[in-house]
Structure formats: structure tokens, C-alpha cells
C-alpha positions in Angstrom: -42.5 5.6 -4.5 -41.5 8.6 -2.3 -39.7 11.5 -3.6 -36.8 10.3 -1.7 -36.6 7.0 -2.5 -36.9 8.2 -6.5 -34.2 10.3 -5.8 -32.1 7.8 -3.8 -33.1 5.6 -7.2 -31.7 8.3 -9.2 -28.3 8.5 -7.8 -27.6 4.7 -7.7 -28.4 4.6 -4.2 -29.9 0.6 -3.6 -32.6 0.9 -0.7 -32.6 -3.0 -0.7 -29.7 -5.4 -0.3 -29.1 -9.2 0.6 -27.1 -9.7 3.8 -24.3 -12.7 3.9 -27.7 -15.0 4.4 -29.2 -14.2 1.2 -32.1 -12.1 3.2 -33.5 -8.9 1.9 -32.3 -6.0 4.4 -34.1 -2.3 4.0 -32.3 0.9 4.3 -33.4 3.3 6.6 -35.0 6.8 5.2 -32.8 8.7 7.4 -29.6 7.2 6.4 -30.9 7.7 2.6 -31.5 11.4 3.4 -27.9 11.7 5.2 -26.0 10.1 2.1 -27.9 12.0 -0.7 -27.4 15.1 1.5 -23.9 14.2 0.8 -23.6 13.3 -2.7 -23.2 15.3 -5.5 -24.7 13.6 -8.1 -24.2 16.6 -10.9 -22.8 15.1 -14.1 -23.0 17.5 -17.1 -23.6 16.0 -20.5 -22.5 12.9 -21.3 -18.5 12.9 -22.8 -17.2 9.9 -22.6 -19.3 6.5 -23.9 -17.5 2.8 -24.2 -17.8 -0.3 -26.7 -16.4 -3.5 -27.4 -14.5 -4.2 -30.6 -16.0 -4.5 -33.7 -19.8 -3.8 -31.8 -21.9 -0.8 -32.4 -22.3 1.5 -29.6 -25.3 3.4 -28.2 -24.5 7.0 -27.9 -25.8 9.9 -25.5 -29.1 12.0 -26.3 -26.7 15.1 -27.0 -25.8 13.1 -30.9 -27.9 13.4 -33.8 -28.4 10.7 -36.4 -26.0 11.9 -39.6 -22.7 13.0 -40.1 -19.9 12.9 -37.7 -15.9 12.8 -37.6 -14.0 9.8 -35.9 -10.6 10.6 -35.3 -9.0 7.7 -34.1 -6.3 7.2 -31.6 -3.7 6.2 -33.9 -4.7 10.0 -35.5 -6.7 8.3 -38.6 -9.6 10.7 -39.0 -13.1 9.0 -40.5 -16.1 9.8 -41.8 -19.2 7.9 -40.2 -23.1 8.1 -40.5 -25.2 7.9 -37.1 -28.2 5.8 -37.0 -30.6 5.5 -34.6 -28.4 7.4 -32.4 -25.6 4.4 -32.8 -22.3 4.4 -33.8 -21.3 1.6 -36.1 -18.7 -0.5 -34.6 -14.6 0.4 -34.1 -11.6 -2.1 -35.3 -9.1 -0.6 -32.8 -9.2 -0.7 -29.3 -8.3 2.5 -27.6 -9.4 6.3 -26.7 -11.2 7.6 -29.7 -13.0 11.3 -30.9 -15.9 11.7 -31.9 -17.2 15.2 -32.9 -20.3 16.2 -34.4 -21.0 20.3 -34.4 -19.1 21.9 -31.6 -19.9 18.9 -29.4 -17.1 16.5 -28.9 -16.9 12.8 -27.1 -14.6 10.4 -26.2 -14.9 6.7 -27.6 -13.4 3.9 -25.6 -13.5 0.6 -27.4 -12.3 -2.7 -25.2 -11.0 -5.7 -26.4 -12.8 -8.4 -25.5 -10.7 -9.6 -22.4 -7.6 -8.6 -19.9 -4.5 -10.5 -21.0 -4.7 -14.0 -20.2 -2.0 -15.8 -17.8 0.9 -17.2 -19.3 0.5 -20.8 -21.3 0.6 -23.3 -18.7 0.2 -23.4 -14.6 2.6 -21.4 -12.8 3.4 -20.3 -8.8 4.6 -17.8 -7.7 5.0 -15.8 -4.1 3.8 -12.7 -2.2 5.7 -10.8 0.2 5.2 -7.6 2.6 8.2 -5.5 0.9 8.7 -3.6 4.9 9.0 -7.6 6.0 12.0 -8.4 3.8 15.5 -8.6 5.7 17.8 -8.2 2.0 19.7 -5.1 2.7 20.0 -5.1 6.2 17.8 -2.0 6.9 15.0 -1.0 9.8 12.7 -2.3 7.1 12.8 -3.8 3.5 12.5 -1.3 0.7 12.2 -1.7 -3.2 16.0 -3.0 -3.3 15.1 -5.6 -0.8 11.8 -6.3 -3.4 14.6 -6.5 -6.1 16.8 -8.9 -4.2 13.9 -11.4 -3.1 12.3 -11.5 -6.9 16.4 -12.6 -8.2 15.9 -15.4 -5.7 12.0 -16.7 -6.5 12.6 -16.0 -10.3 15.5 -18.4 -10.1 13.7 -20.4 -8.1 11.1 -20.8 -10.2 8.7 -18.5 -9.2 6.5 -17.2 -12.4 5.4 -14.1 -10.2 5.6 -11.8 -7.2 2.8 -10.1 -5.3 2.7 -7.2 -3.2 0.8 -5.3 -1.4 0.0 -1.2 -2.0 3.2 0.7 -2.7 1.2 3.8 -3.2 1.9 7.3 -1.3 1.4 7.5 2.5 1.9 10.4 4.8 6.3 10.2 4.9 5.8 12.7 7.7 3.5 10.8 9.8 5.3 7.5 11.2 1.8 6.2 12.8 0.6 5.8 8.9 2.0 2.7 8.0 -0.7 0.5 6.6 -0.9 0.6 3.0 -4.7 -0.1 2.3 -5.3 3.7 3.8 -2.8 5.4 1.4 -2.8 9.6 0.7 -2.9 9.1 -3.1 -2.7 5.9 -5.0 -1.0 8.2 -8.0 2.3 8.0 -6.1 4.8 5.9 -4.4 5.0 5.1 -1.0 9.1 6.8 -0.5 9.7 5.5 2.3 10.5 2.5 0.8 12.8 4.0 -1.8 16.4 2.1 -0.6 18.8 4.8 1.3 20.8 4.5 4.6 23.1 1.5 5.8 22.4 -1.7 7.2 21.0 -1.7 10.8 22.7 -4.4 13.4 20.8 -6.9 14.5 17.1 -5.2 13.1 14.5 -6.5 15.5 12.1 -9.0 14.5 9.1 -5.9 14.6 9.5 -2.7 12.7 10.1 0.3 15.0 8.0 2.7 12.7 8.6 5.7 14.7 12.0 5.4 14.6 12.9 3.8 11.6 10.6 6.1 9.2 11.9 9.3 10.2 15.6 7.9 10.2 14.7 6.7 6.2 13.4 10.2 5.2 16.8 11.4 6.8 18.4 9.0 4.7 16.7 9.6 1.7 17.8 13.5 2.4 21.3 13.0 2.6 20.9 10.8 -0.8 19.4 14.3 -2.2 22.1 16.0 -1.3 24.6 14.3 -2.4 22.9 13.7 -6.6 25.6 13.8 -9.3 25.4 16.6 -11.9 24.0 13.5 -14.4 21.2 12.7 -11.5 20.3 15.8 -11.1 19.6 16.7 -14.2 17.1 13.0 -15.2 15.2 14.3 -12.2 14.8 17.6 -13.5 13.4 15.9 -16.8 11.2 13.3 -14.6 9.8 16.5 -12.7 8.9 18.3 -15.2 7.2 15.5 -17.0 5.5 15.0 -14.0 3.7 18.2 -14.3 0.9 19.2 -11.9 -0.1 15.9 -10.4 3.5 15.8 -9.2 3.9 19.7 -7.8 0.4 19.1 -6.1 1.6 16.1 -4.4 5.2 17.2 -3.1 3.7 20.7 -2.1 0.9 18.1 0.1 4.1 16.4 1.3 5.7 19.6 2.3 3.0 21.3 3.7 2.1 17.7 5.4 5.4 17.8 7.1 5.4 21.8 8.5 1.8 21.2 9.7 2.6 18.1 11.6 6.0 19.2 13.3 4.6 22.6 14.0 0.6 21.5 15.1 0.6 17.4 15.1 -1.9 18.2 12.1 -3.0 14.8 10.4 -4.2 16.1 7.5 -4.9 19.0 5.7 -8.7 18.8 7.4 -6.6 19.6 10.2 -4.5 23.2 8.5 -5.6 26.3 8.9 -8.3 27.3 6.5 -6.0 29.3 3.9 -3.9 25.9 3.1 -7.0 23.9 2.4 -6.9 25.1 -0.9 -3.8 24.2 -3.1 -4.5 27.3 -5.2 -4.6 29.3 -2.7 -2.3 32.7 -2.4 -1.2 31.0 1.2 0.0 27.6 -0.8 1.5 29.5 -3.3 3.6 31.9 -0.7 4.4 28.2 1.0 5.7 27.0 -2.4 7.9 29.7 -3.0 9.4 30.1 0.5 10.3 26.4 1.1 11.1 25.4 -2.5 13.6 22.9 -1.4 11.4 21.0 0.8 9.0 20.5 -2.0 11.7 19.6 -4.7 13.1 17.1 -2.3 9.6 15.2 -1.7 9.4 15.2 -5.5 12.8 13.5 -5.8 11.6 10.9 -2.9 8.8 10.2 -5.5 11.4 9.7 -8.7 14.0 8.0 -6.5 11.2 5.2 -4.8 10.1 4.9 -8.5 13.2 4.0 -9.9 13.9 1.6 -7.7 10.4 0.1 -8.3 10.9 0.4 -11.6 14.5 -1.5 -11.3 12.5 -4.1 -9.1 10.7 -4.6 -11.7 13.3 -5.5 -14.5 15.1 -7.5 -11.9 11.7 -9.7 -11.8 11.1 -10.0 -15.5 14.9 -10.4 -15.9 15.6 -13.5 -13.4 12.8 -15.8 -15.6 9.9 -14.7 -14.0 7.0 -15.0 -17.0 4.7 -12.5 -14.8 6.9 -10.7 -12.7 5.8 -7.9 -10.2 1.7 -8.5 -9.5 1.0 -4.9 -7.9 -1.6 -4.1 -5.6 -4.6 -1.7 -6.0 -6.4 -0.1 -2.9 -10.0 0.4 -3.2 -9.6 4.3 -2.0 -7.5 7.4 -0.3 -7.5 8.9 3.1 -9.9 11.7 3.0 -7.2 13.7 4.3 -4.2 13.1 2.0 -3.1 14.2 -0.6 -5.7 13.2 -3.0 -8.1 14.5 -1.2 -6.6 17.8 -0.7 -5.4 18.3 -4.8 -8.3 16.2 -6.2 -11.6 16.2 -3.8 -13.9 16.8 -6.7 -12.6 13.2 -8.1 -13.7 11.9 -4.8 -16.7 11.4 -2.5 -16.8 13.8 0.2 -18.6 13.5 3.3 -18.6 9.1 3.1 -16.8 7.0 4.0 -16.5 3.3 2.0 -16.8 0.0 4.5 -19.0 -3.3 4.4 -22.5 -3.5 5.6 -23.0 -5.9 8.8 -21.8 -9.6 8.0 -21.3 -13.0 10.2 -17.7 -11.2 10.2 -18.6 -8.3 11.2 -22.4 -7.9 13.2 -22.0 -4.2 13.3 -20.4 -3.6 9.9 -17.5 -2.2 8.9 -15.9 1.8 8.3 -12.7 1.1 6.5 -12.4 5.0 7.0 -11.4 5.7 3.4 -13.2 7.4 0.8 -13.4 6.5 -2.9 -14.0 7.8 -6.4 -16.8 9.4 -7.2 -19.1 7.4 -9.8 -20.7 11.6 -10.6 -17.0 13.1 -10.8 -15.9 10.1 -13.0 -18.7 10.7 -15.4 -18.6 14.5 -15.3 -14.6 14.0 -15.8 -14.5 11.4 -18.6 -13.0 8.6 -16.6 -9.6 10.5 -16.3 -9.1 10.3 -12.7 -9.9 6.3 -12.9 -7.3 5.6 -15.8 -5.3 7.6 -14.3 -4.7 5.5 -11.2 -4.9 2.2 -12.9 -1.7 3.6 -14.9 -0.4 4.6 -12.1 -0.6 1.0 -10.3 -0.1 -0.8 -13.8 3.5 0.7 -14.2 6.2 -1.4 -14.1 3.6 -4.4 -12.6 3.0 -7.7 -14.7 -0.3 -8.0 -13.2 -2.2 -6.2 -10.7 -4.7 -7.2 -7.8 -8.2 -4.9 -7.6 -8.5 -5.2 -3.5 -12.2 -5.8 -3.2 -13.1 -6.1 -7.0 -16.9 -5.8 -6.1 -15.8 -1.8 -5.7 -15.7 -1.4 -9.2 -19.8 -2.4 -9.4 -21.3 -1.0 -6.3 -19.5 0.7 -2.9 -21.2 0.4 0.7 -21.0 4.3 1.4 -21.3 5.5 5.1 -22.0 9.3 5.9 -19.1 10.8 8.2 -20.0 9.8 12.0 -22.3 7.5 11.4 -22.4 3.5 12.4 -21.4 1.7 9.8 -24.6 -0.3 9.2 -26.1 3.0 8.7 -25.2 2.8 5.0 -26.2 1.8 1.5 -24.8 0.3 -1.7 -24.0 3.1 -4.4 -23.9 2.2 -8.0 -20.4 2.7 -9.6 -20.6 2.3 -13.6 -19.5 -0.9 -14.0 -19.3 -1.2 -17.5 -17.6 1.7 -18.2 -14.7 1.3 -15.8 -14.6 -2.5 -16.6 -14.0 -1.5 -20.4 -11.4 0.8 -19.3 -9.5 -2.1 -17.2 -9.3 -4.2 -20.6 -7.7 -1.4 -22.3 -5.0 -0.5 -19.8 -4.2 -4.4 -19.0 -3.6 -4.9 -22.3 -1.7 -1.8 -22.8 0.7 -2.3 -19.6 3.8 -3.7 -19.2 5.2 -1.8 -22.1 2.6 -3.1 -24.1 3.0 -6.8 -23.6 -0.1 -6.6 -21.1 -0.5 -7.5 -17.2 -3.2 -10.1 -15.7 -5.8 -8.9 -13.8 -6.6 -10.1 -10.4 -9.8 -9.2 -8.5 -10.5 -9.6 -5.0 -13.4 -11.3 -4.7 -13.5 -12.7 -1.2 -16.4 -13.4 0.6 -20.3 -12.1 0.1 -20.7 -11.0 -3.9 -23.9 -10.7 -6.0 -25.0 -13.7 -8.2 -23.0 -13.4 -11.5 -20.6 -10.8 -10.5 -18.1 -13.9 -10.6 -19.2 -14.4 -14.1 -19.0 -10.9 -15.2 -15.3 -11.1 -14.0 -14.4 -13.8 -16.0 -15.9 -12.9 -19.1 -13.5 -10.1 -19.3 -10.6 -11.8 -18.6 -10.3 -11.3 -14.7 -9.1 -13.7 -12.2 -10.8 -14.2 -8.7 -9.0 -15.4 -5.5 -9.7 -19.0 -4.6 -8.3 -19.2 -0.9 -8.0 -22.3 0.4 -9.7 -22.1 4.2 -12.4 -20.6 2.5 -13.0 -23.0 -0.6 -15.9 -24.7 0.6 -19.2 -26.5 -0.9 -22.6 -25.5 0.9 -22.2 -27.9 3.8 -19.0 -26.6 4.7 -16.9 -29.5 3.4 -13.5 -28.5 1.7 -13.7 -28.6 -2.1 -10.7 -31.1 -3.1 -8.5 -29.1 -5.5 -9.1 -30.9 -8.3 -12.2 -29.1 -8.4 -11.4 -25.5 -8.0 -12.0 -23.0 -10.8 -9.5 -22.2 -13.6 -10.6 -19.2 -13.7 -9.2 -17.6 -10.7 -5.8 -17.9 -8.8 -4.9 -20.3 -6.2 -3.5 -19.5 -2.4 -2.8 -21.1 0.6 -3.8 -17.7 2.6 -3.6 -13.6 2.2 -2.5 -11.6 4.5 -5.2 -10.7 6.2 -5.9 -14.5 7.5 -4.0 -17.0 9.4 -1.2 -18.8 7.7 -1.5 -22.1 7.4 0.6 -23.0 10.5 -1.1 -20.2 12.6 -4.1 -21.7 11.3 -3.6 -25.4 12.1 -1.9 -24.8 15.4 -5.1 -22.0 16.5 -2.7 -19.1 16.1 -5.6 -16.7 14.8 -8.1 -18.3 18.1 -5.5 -17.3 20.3 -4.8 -13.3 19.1 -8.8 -12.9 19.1 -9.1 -14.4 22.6 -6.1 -12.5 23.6 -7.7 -9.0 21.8 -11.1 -9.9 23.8 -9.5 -10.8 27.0 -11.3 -14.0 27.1 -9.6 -17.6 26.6 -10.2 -19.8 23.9 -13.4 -21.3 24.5 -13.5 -24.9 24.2 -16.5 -24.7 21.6 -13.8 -22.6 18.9 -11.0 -25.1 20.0 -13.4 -28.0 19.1 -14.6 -26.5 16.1 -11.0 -26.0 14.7 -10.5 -29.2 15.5 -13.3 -31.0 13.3 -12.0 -28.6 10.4 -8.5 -29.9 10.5 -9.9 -33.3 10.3 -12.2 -31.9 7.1 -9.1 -30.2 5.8 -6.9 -32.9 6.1 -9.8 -35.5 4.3 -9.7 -32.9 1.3 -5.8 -32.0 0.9 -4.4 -34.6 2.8 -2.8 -38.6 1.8 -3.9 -41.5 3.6 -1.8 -41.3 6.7 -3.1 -40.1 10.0 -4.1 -36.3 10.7 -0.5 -34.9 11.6 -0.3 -32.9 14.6 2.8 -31.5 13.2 2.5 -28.1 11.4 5.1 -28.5 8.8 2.9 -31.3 7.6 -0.1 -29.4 7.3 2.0 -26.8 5.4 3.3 -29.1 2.9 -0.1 -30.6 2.0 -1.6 -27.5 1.3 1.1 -26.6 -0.8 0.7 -29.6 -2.7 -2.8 -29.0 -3.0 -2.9 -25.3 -4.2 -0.5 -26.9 -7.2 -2.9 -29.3 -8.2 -5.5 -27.0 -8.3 -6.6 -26.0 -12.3 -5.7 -22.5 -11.1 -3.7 -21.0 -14.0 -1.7 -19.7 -11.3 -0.8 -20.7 -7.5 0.7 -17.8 -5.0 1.7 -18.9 -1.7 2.6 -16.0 0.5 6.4 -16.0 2.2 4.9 -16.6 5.2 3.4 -20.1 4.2 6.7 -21.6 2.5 9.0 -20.9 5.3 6.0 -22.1 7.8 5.5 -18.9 9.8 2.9 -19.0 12.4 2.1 -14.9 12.4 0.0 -13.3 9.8 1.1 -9.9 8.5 -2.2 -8.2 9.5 -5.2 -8.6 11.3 -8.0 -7.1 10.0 -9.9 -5.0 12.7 -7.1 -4.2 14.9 -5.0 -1.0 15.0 -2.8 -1.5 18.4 -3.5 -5.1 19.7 -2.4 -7.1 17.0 1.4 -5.7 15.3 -0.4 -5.3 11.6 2.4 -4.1 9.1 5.6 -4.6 11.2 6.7 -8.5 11.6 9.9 -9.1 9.4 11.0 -12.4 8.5 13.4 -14.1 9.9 15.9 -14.2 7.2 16.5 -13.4 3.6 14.3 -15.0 1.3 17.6 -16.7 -0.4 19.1 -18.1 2.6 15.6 -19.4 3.9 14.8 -20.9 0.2 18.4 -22.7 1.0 16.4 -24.3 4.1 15.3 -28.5 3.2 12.3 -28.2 4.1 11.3 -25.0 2.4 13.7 -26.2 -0.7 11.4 -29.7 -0.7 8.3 -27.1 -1.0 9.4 -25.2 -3.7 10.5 -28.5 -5.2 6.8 -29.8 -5.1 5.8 -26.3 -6.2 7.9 -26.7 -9.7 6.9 -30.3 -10.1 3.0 -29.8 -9.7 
């Protein structure tokens, strides 16, 4: 073994990996060298070890068998005896401290899973919250979330999915897409609800126009704060403490940079503001004060309404409620990355090394948490963001799960398929995910979803359902190894059930070749007859697997209604068919790989989600849905 390759082996770096095949691919030297050049893989001594309940736990180098205080989290302080550098097992699940000498750890103990799904099976919906018409605005907002979960909760609906609501750039219109967020700590406020309804809202969102107009909006609303309002922002504020200064004063600065220099980011500010404690920030701070307490009340006023979205969920029968959405990482140049780069890996971007999807592989250009800075931090900036996402949600969605074990890290200008796998510590972070699941949702615990679409490691599935996880089960892609469709019958109970997500076709776009055309349309070549015949034979496999014993429909609407059907006879504890799928849409919400040719993130719907429920044909699915 080369010195580089020990060192690569050192940092979690994998110089071997299987492609979508199941064949062994090598990583170049070079792109080793580039990525450890980039890392810094500087941890400290150990501070922060995890258990499971009731199990002894193995405990770092740095402890010495004999005596040692336990002080638990409920403040119960213990005497116990190390052996064999092992701590004897722990009754209560939580943060624990563990001292011995002047050296001091922190002892997270699991339980054994993530909350389980309600008794029984149950459906439920997802949505794109900018989609929604309820209110009448440019663009649906966390009042418009509200009004659509009061009509699927008394429809029936056990649960509501959404995609990121964490904090974009409110300054930069062209930011829109919520998988490439400035910090997942904070809301996304342009969807906090302010202005009046817009006549006749076009069926796209006008994103350069409508997001400056909401931040106007949300302005006036500022302004115009009671005495009584005033002062439970003051209190939110201030509980907010520096997480919350550091990312108004981002927004602030964000917002003179990019009027005055079209900056994108703070990459992009001149070299004194790259710093937040920097005598330049601080001058900022105190000379546009107002600025930055109005970005923090965009953050309190998007969170309350979140928050009453929430409620509104839980309180029209819905036994999950909200299932919130977590990003796998930041924009680089956000806010995040300005306030809390040394939580982050700099220099790296995350993607997915070259699949049958994607020859060339794939730069998502985000960046991630760093598996060094989470170790040399305790795991705070991790539990930190799955609080953040957890609040006010009945469940949650980890977007590409696999992140959690092992990120495909690209250095800064390079291809994509010049990358390699990097270790994240699984076990630790899974451990964490059982303790905040079970502590959300004002303690009565939120499911756990996790993304696990396409390519993952052998028993990675299994690793997910041991603790309580649910995968995706998808129903174009629920296939046995000679491409047949898996009847539904046969489907795991141990994940959730859907017709589509958003980044695929629905099922009408689907069965009618929607998703052929936009990529023949995106490659200025027709469809070729070879992709319509293929789609052809599928909808005949399709049909054998989820249809009755009538003829392959050419109508749509069939197609729609079988696959309904069969998601709800699935054993899936829990079925989510996107908005798109029960009113029969034929356009997806995104798709994947496009910026400009394809309208990703702006299509609304055509109508309110209670006057389309009202609709017999969507009224019949919903029927089948409750039956099933």
C-alpha cells in the first residue's frame, strides 16, 4: 500500500467502488491526491461516543478502567466502574456526561428504533407548497400548506409531504429550488403568507417577479406589528441567539451585496465580509440594524406559520401530519457556509459517481457536513439540523438516505466522475436519528423516511430497517431482476408506497410518454421509435402487474386509477400519492438535470386542492384510497 492510498484509507476515502452493474471501479491517484488535499481530516480527542439501551459501550483510548461520574440527562449523577475500557450499559435514552479527571464526554444512548407508523395502513399526499393555488397569491405559501392539509386530513389523508422549506437566498429570485438551500437551520421566508391575492396567477410561477413582490409584502407586514407582536418576536429573537443574528446578518449582507455587485454569495463579497466576525460585519450590523432585524422577523413570521400548518394537519385527523423534507447539503455560498464553514466540507462538492442515469456522473453543486468537523464538534451541527427539520413535522424524509453512510465528494472544478466515496460515521449519526425521532413532535415522535432510490450497498436496506427507517418503494421502479413489475402484494412493509416523486414522471406523463417527449425536446432530437416501443412493452408489463382483466387502456385516467389502487394494496404501512397523480396531471414538478429547459419548481395546479378533491373522478380515487 502506498502512502497515499494509507492515507486516503485513513480519512474514509474508498479507492474501490461498485458501479450500478455490480463491477469493481478504481479511483484514480490524482483525484485521491486532489480530495485529501482538500480535507481536513483533524479530529481532536474523542468527545462524544454512542450506545444502544441497556448495552455496554466501548469507550475512546483517552478513559481509564476505574472510577467515573455519569450524570445523566434527566440531571441524576452516578457512580460507575470502567472495565476493559467499557462502560456498562444506560436505562435512559438521551445525551449523557461522562467525566473522569478533567476529561469530560458526551454519552448518546438510542433506543432501539425511530417511532414506528401509526397502527394500521394509511395514505396520505405530497404537494410542492409554491404549487398550491389556496390564497390566491403569485405562489402558495405556508397558509396555502395549512389550507390543503384541512382538506386531505378531512379527506382522509393520514399525512402530508413536502419538499425542503429550509432557507434560500430571499434576495436572489433565480434561487428557487429547494434541494440547493443557504442553511437547512432556517426557513425558506418567502413562503411565510403576506400580500393579497393575485388575479388570474398564471399557471407558471414568475419568480422574478413574484419573490421580490413577497419580500415587499412581508416588509409592509413588519411594519405594521402590533405592540403584542412585537414584543413575541423580540422573545423568539433573542432565544434565537447566534444561529439566528448570523443568519439575518447573511441575509442582510446577501441583499446589499447583490443590489449593489450582483454578488451570489459571500465567495463573491469583498474579502473583509467573508468573515462574520469581522470589524467590517460588525460596522454592517450596526449601521443597517433594521435590515437585519427584519430578515430575522421573516424567519419567526415563516415559522409560525409553519408551525400553524402544522397544528392545522394534526388538528383536521391527520394521524401523521406534516412529513418534512431533509436536503442532503447547503450551497457553499449561503449562509451556512459563511457562519459555519468549519461544520462543512470545503473545497468538494457532493454528487453521484457515473450511472446508466448519468454516464458522466453527477455534481449536485452542494457541499455537506463534514464527517472530521462532526467528530471534532460532538455531533452538534448534525442534531442540530435534524431539530431544525423535525420541528413541527410528524415525520421527515432523509433525501438520499445513503448520505448518512458514505458521500460521493468531488473536488471544486473537477468532472464529476473524478470523485470517491467518503465514509460518514454511520453509526453515530444513525443513533442520533433514533433519539431525535423519538423526541419530535412534542415528544410523541415522527417516522423516519429515507431516500433510498436507486444504486445502494448490500444491506444498507437492512441497516435502515433495523432502526426503524422507512425506504421509498416507487412504483415505476419496483421491479424483480428481469425487469418485470413486482405485483403489490409483494412489496416490502417496511418502506412507504408511491405512485411517483417529484423528480419522475407522473403517472399520466408517464403512460402517455410525457417524460420521452421533454428529454427529446431538451436534446433536440424526436422520440426515437426504439424509446416509444420500449414504453410501450412496459405499459403492457405495467398494466399485467397493477392492472384487472380488461384490455390495456389507452386512456390515462385508467392508468392513474390502477396505480392508485395498487399502491393501496401494497403491505406498505403507508401509501403517498403526490397531488399531481390524484388529480391526473401530466407535468412533473421537476426534472432532474435541467436548470432552464424544463420549468423545475414553478408549475401550479390548476385549482385548490378542495375544489379539485370535489372533482368525481379524483373523489372516486380518494374513495379507493380510504377503502384499500
Amino acid at each position: 500500500m502506498t502512502e497515499l492510498h494509507a492515507r486516503a484509507e485513513a480519512a474514509g476515502l474508498s479507492r474501490l467502488w461498485q458501479d450500478a452493474k455490480g463491477q469493481d471501479q478504481v479511483v484514480s491517484d490524482a483525484a485521491l491526491a486532489a480530495i485529501l488535499d482538500r480535507l481536513d481530516t483533524h479530529v481532536g480527542d474523542t468527545v462524544f461516543v454512542s450506545g444502544d439501551l441497556n448495552v455496554p459501550i466501548p469507550l475512546p483510548d483517552t478513559c481509564r478502567d476505574g472510577a467515573a461520574r455519569l450524570t445523566l440527562e434527566s440531571g441524576e449523577t452516578l457512580s460507575v466502574t470502567l472495565l476493559d475500557q467499557v462502560l456498562p450499559g444506560i436505562a435512559q435514552p438521551g445525551y449523557h456526561r461522562l467525566e473522569q479527571g478533567e476529561r469530560q464526554w458526551t454519552v448518546a444512548v438510542a433506543p432501539p428504533h425511530c417511532p414506528a407508523p401509526p397502527p394500521g395502513r394509511h395514505w396520505g399526499s405530497a404537494v410542492q407548497i409554491p404549487s398550491l393555488r389556496e390564497g390566491g397569491g403569485a405562489f402558495g405559501d405556508f397558509a396555502s400548506l395549512a389550507s390543503a392539509a384541512k382538506a386531505l386530513g378531512h379527506a382522509g389523508a393520514a399525512a402530508l409531504a413536502i419538499s425542503p422549506v429550509h432557507a434560500l437566498f430571499p434576495a436572489d429570485a433565480a434561487r428557487f429550488s429547494p434541494y440547493a438551500p443557504s442553511s437547512r437551520l432556517f426557513r425558506n421566508v418567502w413562503l411565510a403568507p403576506a400580500g393579497e391575492p393575485v388575479v388570474d396567477a398564471p399557471s407558471l410561477i414568475d419568480w422574478p417577479g413574484a419573490a421580490p413582490d413577497r419580500m415587499l409584502d412581508l416588509r409592509l407586514v413588519y411594519d405594521r406589528l402590533d405592540e403584542a407582536q412585537r414584543e413575541a418576536f423580540s422573545r423568539w429573537r433573542q432565544a434565537g441567539g447566534e444561529r439566528l443574528e448570523a443568519q439575518a446578518r447573511f441575509d442582510a449582507l446577501h441583499a446589499y451585496f447583490h443590489a449593489r455587485d450582483r454578488a451570489s454569495g459571500w465567495l463573491d463579497w469583498p474579502d473583509e465580509y467573508r468573515d462574520p466576525t469581522s470589524e467590517a460585519v460588525a460596522r454592517f450590523a450596526a449601521e443597517h440594524e433594521d435590515a437585519i432585524r427584519f430578515h430575522a422577523f421573516a424567519q419567526w413570521w415563516a415559522d409560525r406559520a409553519l408551525h400553524d400548518a402544522a397544528d392545522t394537519a394534526r388538528g383536521s385527523g391527520m394521524a401523521i401530519g406534516l412529513i418534512a423534507d431533509l436536503a442532503i447539503g447547503v450551497a457553499m455560498n449561503g449562509a451556512d457556509g459563511w457562519s459555519r464553514r468549519g461544520e462543512l466540507l470545503t473545497g468538494l462538492s457532493i454528487g453521484a459517481p457515473p450511472d446508466p442515469l448519468g454516464p458522466d456522473g453527477q455534481n449536485w453543486g452542494i457541499t455537506a457536513l463534514s464527517p472530521f468537523a462532526l467528530r471534532r464538534q460532538g455531533f452538534a451541527p448534525f442534531i442540530d439540523t435534524l431539530r431544525a427539520v423535525f420541528a413541527h413535522a410528524g415525520g421527515i424524509r432523509i433525501d438520499h438516505a445513503l448520505g448518512l453512510c458514505r458521500l460521493w465528494v468531488v473536488p471544486d472544478g473537477a468532472p464529476a466522475d473524478q470523485g470517491a466515496y467518503l465514509a460518514m460515521p454511520f453509526a453515530d449519526m444513525l443513533r442520533i436519528l433514533r433519539i431525535e425521532a423519538q423526541r419530535a413532535n412534542q415528544g410523541r415522535g415522527a417516522i423516519v423516511i429515507g431516500e433510498d432510490l436507486g444504486t445502494v450497498p448490500p444491506g444498507f436496506r437492512d441497516i435502515m430497517a433495523e432502526a426503524g427507517m422507512l425506504g421509498m418503494r416507487v412504483l415505476p421502479f419496483e421491479r424483480d431482476a428481469g425487469g418485470a413489475f413486482l405485483p403489490p402484494e409483494t412489496w416490502s412493509d417496511q418502506a412507504i408506497a408511491m405512485t411517483a416523486t417529484h423528480d419522475i414522471a407522473t403517472v399520466t406523463g408517464w403512460w402517455q410518454g410525457r417524460d420521452l417527449e421533454w428529454r427529446a425536446r431538451i436534446t433536440g432530437h424526436g422520440v426515437s421509435p426504439e424509446d416509444s416501443a420500449n414504453r410501450a412493452e412496459e405499459r403492457t408489463a405495467l398494466w399485467l402487474a397493477i392492472g384487472d382483466d380488461t384490455p390495456e387502456p389507452a386512456d390515462s385516467a385508467i392508468a392513474v386509477d390502477a396505480a392508485i389502487a395498487a399502491i393501496a394494496e401494497t403491505p406498505c404501512p403507508l401509501a403517498i400519492v403526490p397531488v399531481e397523480d390524484l388529480l391526473g396531471l401530466d407535468e412533473q414538478p421537476n426534472l432532474p438535470g435541467t436548470i432552464d429547459e424544463h420549468p423545475n419548481w414553478r408549475r401550479r395546479l390548476p385549482d385548490t386542492v378542495d375544489r379539485s378533491f370535489a372533482q368525481p373522478e379524483v373523489a372516486a380515487r380518494i374513495a379507493v384510497l380510504n377503502a384499500r
